[in-house]
C-alpha positions in Angstrom: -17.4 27.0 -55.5 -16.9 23.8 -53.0 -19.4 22.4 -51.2 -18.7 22.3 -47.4 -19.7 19.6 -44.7 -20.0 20.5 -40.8 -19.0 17.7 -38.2 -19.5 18.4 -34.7 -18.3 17.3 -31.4 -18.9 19.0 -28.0 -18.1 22.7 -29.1 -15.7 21.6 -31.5 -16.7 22.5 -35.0 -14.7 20.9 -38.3 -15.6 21.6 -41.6 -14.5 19.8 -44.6 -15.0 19.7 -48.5 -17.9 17.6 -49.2 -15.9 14.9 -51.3 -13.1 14.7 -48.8 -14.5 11.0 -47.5 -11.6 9.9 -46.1 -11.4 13.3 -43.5 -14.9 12.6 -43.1 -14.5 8.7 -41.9 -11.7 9.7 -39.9 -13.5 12.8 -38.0 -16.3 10.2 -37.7 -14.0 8.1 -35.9 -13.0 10.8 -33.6 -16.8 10.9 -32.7 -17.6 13.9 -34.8 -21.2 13.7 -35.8 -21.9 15.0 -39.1 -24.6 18.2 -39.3 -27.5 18.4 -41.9 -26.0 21.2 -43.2 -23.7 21.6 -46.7 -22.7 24.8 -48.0 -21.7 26.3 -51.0 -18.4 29.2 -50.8 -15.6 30.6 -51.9 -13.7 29.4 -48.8 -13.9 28.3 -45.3 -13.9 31.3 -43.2 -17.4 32.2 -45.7 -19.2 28.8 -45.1 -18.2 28.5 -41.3 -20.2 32.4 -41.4 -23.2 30.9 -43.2 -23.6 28.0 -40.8 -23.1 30.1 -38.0 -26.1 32.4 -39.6 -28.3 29.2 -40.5 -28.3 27.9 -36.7 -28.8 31.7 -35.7 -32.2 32.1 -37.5 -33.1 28.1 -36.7 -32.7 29.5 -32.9 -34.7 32.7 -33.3 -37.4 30.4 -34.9 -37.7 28.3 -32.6 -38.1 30.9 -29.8 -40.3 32.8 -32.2 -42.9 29.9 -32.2 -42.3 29.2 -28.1 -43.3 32.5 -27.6 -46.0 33.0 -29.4 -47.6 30.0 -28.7 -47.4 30.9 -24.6 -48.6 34.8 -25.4 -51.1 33.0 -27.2 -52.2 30.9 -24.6 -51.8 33.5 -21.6 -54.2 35.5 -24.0 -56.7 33.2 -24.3 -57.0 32.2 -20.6 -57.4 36.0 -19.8 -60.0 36.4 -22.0 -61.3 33.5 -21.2 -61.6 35.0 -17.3 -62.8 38.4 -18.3 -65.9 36.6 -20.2 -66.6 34.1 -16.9 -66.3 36.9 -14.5 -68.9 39.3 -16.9 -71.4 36.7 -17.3 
């Protein structure tokens, strides 16, 4: 199976085979800025799904930990308030 590269610019999305340099220095003369990512498939349609997938779970991470961290912190400042208004 190839390995596939990402370059991105705006919403524009290209992928390319990872030892296709001279696509790659041309797209990067466009102003495409390569991504992180490099995926093994059968074809394109497959890796252009897998990336799409990877950047879904980054996002739901991210907001995972955002909102925990606030519920955690609402949390704390209630309980916090319940104690001072006992005492």
């Amino acid at each position: 199976m190839p390995d596939y590269c990402f370059f991105k610019k705006g919403k524009h999305m290209a992928i390319l085979e990872r030892s296709d340099a001279e696509g790659a220095s041309r797209l990067a003369g466009q102003g495409y800025k390569k991504q992180f990512e490099e995926i093994s498939a059968p074809d394109t349609q497959r890796a252009l799904a897998r990336f799409a997938d990877i950047r879904k779970e980054e996002k739901t991470t991210v907001h995972a930990f955002a909102t925990g961290s606030a519920f955690i912190a609402l949390t704390t400042g209630l309980l916090m308030a319940a104690v001072f208004i006992l005492q």
